[in-house]
C-alpha positions as a printed Julia matrix, in Angstrom:
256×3 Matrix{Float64}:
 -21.45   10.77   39.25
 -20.34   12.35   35.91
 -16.49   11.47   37.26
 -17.38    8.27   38.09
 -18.18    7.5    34.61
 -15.83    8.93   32.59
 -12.92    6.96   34.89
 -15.19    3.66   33.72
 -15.17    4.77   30.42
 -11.5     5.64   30.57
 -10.87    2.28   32.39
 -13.12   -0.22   29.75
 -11.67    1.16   27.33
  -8.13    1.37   28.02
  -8.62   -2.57   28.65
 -10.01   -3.17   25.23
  -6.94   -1.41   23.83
  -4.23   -3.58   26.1
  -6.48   -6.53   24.94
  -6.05   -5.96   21.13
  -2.61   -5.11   21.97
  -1.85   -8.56   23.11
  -3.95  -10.44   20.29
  -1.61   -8.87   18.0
   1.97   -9.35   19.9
   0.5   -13.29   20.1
  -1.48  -13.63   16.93
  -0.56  -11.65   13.74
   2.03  -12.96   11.41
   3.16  -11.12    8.49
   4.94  -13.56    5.62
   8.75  -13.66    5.79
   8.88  -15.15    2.33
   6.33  -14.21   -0.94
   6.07  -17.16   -3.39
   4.03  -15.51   -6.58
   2.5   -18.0    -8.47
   1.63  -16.68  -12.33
  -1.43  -17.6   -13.24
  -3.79  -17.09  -16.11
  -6.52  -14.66  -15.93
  -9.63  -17.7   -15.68
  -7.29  -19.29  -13.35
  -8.25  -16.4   -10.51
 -10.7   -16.78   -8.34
 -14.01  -15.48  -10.11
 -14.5   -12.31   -7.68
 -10.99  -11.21   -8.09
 -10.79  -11.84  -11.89
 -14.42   -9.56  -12.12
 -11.63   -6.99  -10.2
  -8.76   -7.46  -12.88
 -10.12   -7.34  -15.65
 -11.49   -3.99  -17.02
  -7.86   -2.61  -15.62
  -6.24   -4.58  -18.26
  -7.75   -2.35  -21.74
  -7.8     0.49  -19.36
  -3.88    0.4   -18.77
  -3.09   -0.72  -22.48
  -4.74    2.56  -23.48
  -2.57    4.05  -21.49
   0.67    2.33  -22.83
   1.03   -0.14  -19.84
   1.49   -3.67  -21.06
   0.69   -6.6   -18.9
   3.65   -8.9   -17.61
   1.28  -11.43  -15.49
  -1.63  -12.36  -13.0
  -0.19  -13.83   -9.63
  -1.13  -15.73   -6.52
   0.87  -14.34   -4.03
  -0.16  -16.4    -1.33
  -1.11  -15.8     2.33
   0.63  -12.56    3.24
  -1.03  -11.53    6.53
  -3.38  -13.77    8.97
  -6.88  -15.01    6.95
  -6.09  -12.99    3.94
  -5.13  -14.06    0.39
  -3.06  -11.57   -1.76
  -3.2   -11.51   -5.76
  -1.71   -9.23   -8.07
  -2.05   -8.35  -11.99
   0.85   -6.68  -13.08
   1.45   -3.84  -15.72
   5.0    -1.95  -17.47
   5.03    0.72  -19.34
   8.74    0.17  -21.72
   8.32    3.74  -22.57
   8.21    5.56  -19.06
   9.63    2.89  -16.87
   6.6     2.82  -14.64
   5.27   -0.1   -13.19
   1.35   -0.24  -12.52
  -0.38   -2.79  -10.15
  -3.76   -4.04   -9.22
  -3.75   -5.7    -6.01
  -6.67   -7.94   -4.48
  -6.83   -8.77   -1.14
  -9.58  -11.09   -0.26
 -10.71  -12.93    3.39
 -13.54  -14.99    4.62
 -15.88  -12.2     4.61
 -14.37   -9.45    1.42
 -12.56   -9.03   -1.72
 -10.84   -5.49   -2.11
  -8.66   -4.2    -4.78
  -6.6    -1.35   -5.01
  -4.48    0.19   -8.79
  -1.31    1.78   -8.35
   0.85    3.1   -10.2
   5.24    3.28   -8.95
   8.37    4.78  -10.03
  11.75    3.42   -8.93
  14.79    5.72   -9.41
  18.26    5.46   -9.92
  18.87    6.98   -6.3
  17.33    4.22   -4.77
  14.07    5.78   -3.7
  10.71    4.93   -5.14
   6.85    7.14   -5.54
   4.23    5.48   -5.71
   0.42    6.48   -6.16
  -2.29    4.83   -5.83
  -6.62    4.41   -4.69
  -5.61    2.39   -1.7
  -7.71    3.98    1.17
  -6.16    2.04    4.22
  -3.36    3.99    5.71
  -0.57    2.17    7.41
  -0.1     1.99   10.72
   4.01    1.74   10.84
   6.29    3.78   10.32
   6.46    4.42    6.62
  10.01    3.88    4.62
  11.15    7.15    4.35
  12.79    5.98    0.94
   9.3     5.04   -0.31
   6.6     8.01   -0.47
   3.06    6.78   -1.09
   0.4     9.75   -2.03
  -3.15    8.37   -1.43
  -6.21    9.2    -3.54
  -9.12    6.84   -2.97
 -11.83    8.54   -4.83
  -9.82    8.41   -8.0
 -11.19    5.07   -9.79
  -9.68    5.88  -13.27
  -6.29    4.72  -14.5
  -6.12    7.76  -16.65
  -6.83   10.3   -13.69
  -4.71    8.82  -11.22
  -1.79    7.83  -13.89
  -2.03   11.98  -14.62
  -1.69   12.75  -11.1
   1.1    10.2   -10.93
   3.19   12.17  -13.6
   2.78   15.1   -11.85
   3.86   13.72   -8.44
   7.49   12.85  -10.47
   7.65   16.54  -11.53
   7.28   17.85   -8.74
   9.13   15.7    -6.31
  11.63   13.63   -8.93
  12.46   15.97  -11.71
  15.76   15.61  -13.08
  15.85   12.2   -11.27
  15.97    9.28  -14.1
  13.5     6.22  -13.46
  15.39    2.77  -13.01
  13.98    0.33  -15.33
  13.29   -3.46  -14.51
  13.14   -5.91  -17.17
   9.87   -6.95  -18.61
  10.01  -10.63  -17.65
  11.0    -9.65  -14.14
   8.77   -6.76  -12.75
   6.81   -8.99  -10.11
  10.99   -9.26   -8.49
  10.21   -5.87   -7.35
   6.74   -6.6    -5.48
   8.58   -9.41   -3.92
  11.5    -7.24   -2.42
   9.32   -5.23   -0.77
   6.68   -7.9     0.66
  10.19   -9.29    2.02
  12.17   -6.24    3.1
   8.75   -5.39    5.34
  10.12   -7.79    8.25
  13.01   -6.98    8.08
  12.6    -3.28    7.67
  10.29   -3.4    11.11
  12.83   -5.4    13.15
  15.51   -3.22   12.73
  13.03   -0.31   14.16
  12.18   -2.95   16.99
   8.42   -3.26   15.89
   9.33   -7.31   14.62
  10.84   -9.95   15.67
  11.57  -13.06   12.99
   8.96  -15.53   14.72
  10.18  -19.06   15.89
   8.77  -20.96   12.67
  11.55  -18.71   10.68
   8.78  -18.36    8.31
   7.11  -15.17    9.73
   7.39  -11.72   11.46
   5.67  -10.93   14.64
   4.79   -7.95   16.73
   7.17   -6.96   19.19
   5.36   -4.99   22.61
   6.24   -2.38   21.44
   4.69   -2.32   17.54
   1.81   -4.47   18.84
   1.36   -1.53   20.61
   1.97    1.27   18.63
  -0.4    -0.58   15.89
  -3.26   -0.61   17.82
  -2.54    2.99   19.33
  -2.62    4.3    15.75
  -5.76    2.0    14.63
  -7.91    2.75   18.45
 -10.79    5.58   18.33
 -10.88    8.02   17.96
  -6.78    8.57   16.1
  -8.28    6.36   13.71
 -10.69    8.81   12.07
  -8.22   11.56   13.28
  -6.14    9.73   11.01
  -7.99    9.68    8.04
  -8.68   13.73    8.1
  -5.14   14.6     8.56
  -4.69   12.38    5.61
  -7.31   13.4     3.57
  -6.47   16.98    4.03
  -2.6    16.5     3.06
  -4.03   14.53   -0.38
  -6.53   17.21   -0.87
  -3.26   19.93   -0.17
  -1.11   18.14   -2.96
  -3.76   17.97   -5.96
  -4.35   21.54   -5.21
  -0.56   22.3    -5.27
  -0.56   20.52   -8.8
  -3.26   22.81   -9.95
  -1.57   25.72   -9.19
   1.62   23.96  -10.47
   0.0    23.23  -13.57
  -1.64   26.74  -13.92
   1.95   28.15  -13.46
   3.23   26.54  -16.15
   0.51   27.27  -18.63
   1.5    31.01  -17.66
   5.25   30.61  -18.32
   4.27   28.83  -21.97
Protein backbone atom coordinates (compact mmCIF):
# COMPACT_ATOMS: atom_id res chain seq x y z
CA UNK A 1 0.00 0.00 0.00
CA UNK A 2 2.76 2.38 1.26
CA UNK A 3 4.65 1.42 -2.34
CA UNK A 4 1.78 2.00 -4.13
CA UNK A 5 1.74 5.50 -3.11
CA UNK A 6 4.93 6.70 -3.17
CA UNK A 7 5.17 5.35 -7.14
CA UNK A 8 1.83 7.83 -7.48
CA UNK A 9 3.50 10.37 -5.79
CA UNK A 10 6.67 9.80 -7.76
CA UNK A 11 4.53 9.50 -10.97
CA UNK A 12 2.12 12.99 -10.37
CA UNK A 13 4.74 14.60 -9.73
CA UNK A 14 7.26 13.81 -12.20
CA UNK A 15 4.30 14.85 -14.70
CA UNK A 16 3.91 18.24 -13.18
CA UNK A 17 7.65 18.74 -13.69
CA UNK A 18 7.63 17.50 -17.65
CA UNK A 19 4.51 19.81 -17.76
CA UNK A 20 6.29 23.04 -16.58
CA UNK A 21 9.09 21.85 -18.59
CA UNK A 22 7.19 22.21 -21.77
CA UNK A 23 5.33 25.60 -20.79
CA UNK A 24 8.67 26.99 -20.67
CA UNK A 25 10.44 25.37 -23.98
CA UNK A 26 6.88 26.84 -25.69
CA UNK A 27 6.16 29.92 -23.66
CA UNK A 28 8.98 31.99 -22.05
CA UNK A 29 10.75 34.60 -24.02
CA UNK A 30 13.58 36.48 -22.72
CA UNK A 31 14.21 40.06 -24.76
CA UNK A 32 16.89 39.86 -27.46
CA UNK A 33 17.09 43.63 -27.57
CA UNK A 34 16.76 46.28 -24.27
CA UNK A 35 15.48 49.72 -25.38
CA UNK A 36 15.94 52.00 -21.96
CA UNK A 37 13.84 54.78 -22.05
CA UNK A 38 15.14 57.78 -19.47
CA UNK A 39 12.61 59.05 -17.74
CA UNK A 40 12.03 61.51 -14.97
CA UNK A 41 11.49 60.41 -11.52
CA UNK A 42 7.27 61.50 -11.52
CA UNK A 43 7.31 59.97 -14.85
CA UNK A 44 7.56 56.22 -13.07
CA UNK A 45 4.89 54.45 -12.27
CA UNK A 46 3.78 55.61 -8.64
CA UNK A 47 4.67 52.10 -6.87
CA UNK A 48 8.03 51.95 -8.40
CA UNK A 49 8.91 55.67 -7.87
CA UNK A 50 7.72 55.02 -3.79
CA UNK A 51 10.78 52.16 -4.51
CA UNK A 52 13.37 54.73 -6.02
CA UNK A 53 13.28 57.24 -4.22
CA UNK A 54 14.73 57.15 -0.63
CA UNK A 55 17.83 55.22 -2.58
CA UNK A 56 18.58 58.40 -4.26
CA UNK A 57 19.86 60.70 -0.72
CA UNK A 58 20.88 57.37 0.53
CA UNK A 59 23.51 56.78 -2.36
CA UNK A 60 24.49 60.61 -2.60
CA UNK A 61 25.59 60.22 1.02
CA UNK A 62 27.51 57.74 -0.02
CA UNK A 63 29.23 59.60 -3.00
CA UNK A 64 27.09 57.87 -5.76
CA UNK A 65 25.61 60.42 -8.11
CA UNK A 66 22.59 59.66 -10.15
CA UNK A 67 22.96 59.37 -14.09
CA UNK A 68 19.05 58.52 -14.78
CA UNK A 69 15.62 56.70 -14.14
CA UNK A 70 14.78 54.19 -17.08
CA UNK A 71 12.01 52.15 -18.61
CA UNK A 72 13.59 49.27 -19.75
CA UNK A 73 10.78 47.67 -21.21
CA UNK A 74 9.38 44.11 -21.20
CA UNK A 75 12.38 41.92 -20.47
CA UNK A 76 10.83 38.52 -19.58
CA UNK A 77 7.01 37.27 -20.19
CA UNK A 78 4.28 39.70 -18.07
CA UNK A 79 6.99 41.60 -16.38
CA UNK A 80 8.07 45.25 -16.74
CA UNK A 81 11.76 46.15 -15.85
CA UNK A 82 12.87 49.77 -14.58
CA UNK A 83 16.04 50.92 -13.39
CA UNK A 84 17.48 54.14 -11.45
CA UNK A 85 20.95 54.39 -11.99
CA UNK A 86 23.90 55.62 -9.72
CA UNK A 87 28.18 56.37 -10.38
CA UNK A 88 30.40 56.98 -8.05
CA UNK A 89 33.47 59.29 -10.28
CA UNK A 90 35.61 58.61 -7.33
CA UNK A 91 35.62 54.67 -7.04
CA UNK A 92 34.37 53.73 -10.44
CA UNK A 93 31.46 51.79 -9.06
CA UNK A 94 28.26 51.69 -10.53
CA UNK A 95 25.11 51.23 -8.15
CA UNK A 96 21.58 50.15 -9.36
CA UNK A 97 18.07 49.88 -8.17
CA UNK A 98 16.11 47.64 -10.21
CA UNK A 99 12.15 47.22 -10.16
CA UNK A 100 10.54 44.52 -11.57
CA UNK A 101 6.84 44.72 -11.52
CA UNK A 102 3.81 42.18 -13.03
CA UNK A 103 0.11 41.96 -12.85
CA UNK A 104 0.12 40.88 -9.36
CA UNK A 105 3.85 42.63 -7.63
CA UNK A 106 6.35 45.29 -7.68
CA UNK A 107 9.90 44.15 -6.36
CA UNK A 108 13.08 46.01 -6.20
CA UNK A 109 16.41 45.01 -5.63
CA UNK A 110 20.02 47.78 -4.95
CA UNK A 111 23.18 46.66 -6.17
CA UNK A 112 26.12 47.75 -6.22
CA UNK A 113 29.07 46.45 -9.44
CA UNK A 114 32.61 46.75 -10.26
CA UNK A 115 33.91 46.23 -13.79
CA UNK A 116 37.70 45.66 -14.18
CA UNK A 117 40.23 46.15 -16.57
CA UNK A 118 40.54 42.22 -17.00
CA UNK A 119 37.27 41.99 -18.25
CA UNK A 120 35.53 40.45 -15.28
CA UNK A 121 32.97 42.17 -13.15
CA UNK A 122 31.62 41.73 -8.92
CA UNK A 123 28.74 42.62 -8.20
CA UNK A 124 26.70 42.70 -4.81
CA UNK A 125 23.60 43.13 -4.16
CA UNK A 126 19.84 42.36 -1.82
CA UNK A 127 18.46 40.44 -4.72
CA UNK A 128 17.05 37.21 -3.04
CA UNK A 129 16.10 35.19 -6.28
CA UNK A 130 18.91 32.97 -7.30
CA UNK A 131 19.33 32.11 -10.91
CA UNK A 132 18.60 29.15 -12.31
CA UNK A 133 21.42 29.06 -15.31
CA UNK A 134 24.49 28.64 -15.34
CA UNK A 135 26.09 31.76 -13.96
CA UNK A 136 28.94 33.72 -16.17
CA UNK A 137 31.88 32.60 -14.67
CA UNK A 138 33.35 36.16 -15.60
CA UNK A 139 30.59 37.76 -13.50
CA UNK A 140 30.49 36.75 -9.61
CA UNK A 141 27.33 37.89 -7.85
CA UNK A 142 27.48 37.59 -3.77
CA UNK A 143 23.86 37.69 -2.45
CA UNK A 144 22.75 39.34 0.79
CA UNK A 145 19.01 39.85 1.02
CA UNK A 146 18.61 40.91 4.55
CA UNK A 147 20.93 43.82 4.00
CA UNK A 148 18.40 46.84 3.20
CA UNK A 149 21.03 49.65 3.70
CA UNK A 150 23.15 51.17 0.97
CA UNK A 151 25.78 51.89 3.52
CA UNK A 152 25.96 48.16 4.86
CA UNK A 153 25.86 46.47 1.72
CA UNK A 154 28.18 49.24 -0.17
CA UNK A 155 30.77 48.22 2.99
CA UNK A 156 30.45 44.68 2.27
CA UNK A 157 30.89 45.51 -1.40
CA UNK A 158 34.41 47.09 -0.73
CA UNK A 159 35.39 44.31 1.02
CA UNK A 160 34.33 41.74 -1.62
CA UNK A 161 37.06 43.86 -4.10
CA UNK A 162 39.75 43.32 -1.41
CA UNK A 163 39.47 40.25 -1.08
CA UNK A 164 38.78 38.86 -4.48
CA UNK A 165 40.11 42.05 -6.83
CA UNK A 166 42.97 43.61 -5.02
CA UNK A 167 45.57 44.94 -7.13
CA UNK A 168 43.00 44.67 -10.00
CA UNK A 169 42.13 48.46 -11.25
CA UNK A 170 38.25 49.18 -11.80
CA UNK A 171 37.38 50.14 -15.55
CA UNK A 172 35.53 53.29 -15.57
CA UNK A 173 32.45 54.10 -17.88
CA UNK A 174 31.62 57.53 -18.66
CA UNK A 175 29.01 59.34 -16.73
CA UNK A 176 26.56 59.97 -19.58
CA UNK A 177 26.86 56.35 -20.60
CA UNK A 178 26.60 53.95 -17.53
CA UNK A 179 23.01 52.49 -18.45
CA UNK A 180 25.43 51.03 -21.94
CA UNK A 181 26.61 48.63 -19.46
CA UNK A 182 23.07 47.30 -18.12
CA UNK A 183 22.24 46.98 -21.71
CA UNK A 184 25.26 44.66 -22.67
CA UNK A 185 24.42 42.38 -20.30
CA UNK A 186 20.42 42.23 -20.71
CA UNK A 187 21.74 41.48 -24.42
CA UNK A 188 24.75 39.21 -24.03
CA UNK A 189 22.11 36.88 -21.76
CA UNK A 190 20.78 35.19 -25.15
CA UNK A 191 23.44 34.94 -26.52
CA UNK A 192 25.54 33.82 -23.63
CA UNK A 193 22.77 30.77 -23.13
CA UNK A 194 22.80 29.68 -26.79
CA UNK A 195 26.22 29.11 -27.02
CA UNK A 196 25.78 26.67 -23.78
CA UNK A 197 22.70 25.19 -25.79
CA UNK A 198 20.09 26.40 -23.13
CA UNK A 199 18.63 29.20 -26.11
CA UNK A 200 17.80 29.28 -29.22
CA UNK A 201 17.21 32.98 -31.04
CA UNK A 202 13.27 32.47 -31.42
CA UNK A 203 11.65 32.82 -34.96
CA UNK A 204 10.39 36.57 -34.36
CA UNK A 205 14.40 37.41 -34.17
CA UNK A 206 13.28 39.49 -31.37
CA UNK A 207 13.61 36.92 -28.50
CA UNK A 208 15.43 33.93 -26.86
CA UNK A 209 13.71 30.74 -26.06
CA UNK A 210 14.29 27.64 -24.05
CA UNK A 211 15.92 24.93 -25.71
CA UNK A 212 14.80 21.05 -24.13
CA UNK A 213 17.40 21.02 -22.63
CA UNK A 214 17.45 24.59 -20.42
CA UNK A 215 13.63 24.35 -20.28
CA UNK A 216 14.60 21.54 -18.50
CA UNK A 217 17.35 22.19 -16.46
CA UNK A 218 15.27 25.50 -15.31
CA UNK A 219 12.60 23.81 -13.93
CA UNK A 220 14.90 20.94 -12.43
CA UNK A 221 16.69 23.67 -10.47
CA UNK A 222 13.32 25.71 -9.56
CA UNK A 223 11.08 21.96 -8.69
CA UNK A 224 10.74 20.97 -4.78
CA UNK A 225 12.29 20.31 -2.97
CA UNK A 226 16.17 21.70 -4.86
CA UNK A 227 14.43 24.81 -4.64
CA UNK A 228 14.65 25.36 -0.88
CA UNK A 229 17.80 23.07 -1.06
CA UNK A 230 18.85 25.85 -3.06
CA UNK A 231 18.34 28.62 -0.99
CA UNK A 232 20.31 26.93 2.20
CA UNK A 233 23.30 26.07 0.24
CA UNK A 234 23.13 29.66 -0.72
CA UNK A 235 22.44 31.16 2.34
CA UNK A 236 25.13 29.25 4.05
CA UNK A 237 27.94 30.25 1.37
CA UNK A 238 26.69 34.23 2.00
CA UNK A 239 26.66 33.63 5.64
CA UNK A 240 30.52 31.81 5.05
CA UNK A 241 31.81 35.04 3.18
CA UNK A 242 30.65 37.90 5.73
CA UNK A 243 32.19 35.77 8.32
CA UNK A 244 35.45 35.43 6.27
CA UNK A 245 35.39 39.38 6.08
CA UNK A 246 35.16 39.55 9.78
CA UNK A 247 37.96 37.63 10.38
CA UNK A 248 39.60 39.44 7.39
CA UNK A 249 38.87 42.61 8.89
CA UNK A 250 39.93 41.53 12.47
CA UNK A 251 43.30 40.45 10.84
CA UNK A 252 44.03 43.53 9.65
CA UNK A 253 43.22 45.56 12.71
CA UNK A 254 45.95 43.12 14.28
CA UNK A 255 48.65 43.80 11.64
CA UNK A 256 47.91 47.88 12.15
Amino acid sequence: MLGTIWITFAVVLGGIHLLITASVHYAMRFAAHCHPLKLQLDELPEEVAILFRPRVPELASLGFECTGFYDCGSLTNETHSYLAHFCNPTTNDTASVTALTTPATCASYLEFSTNFENGTVLDTNTNAALPLTPSNPEHRVFRFPKLHTAKNLYRIHRELIEKYAAGTWPQAEAHDQGIEGYVRMIENYGPRHERIGYMKLAEDGESYQFTWKGAFSMTWHAFWPNAILRKLRQRHMMRSELQSLEIRGVAALQKA
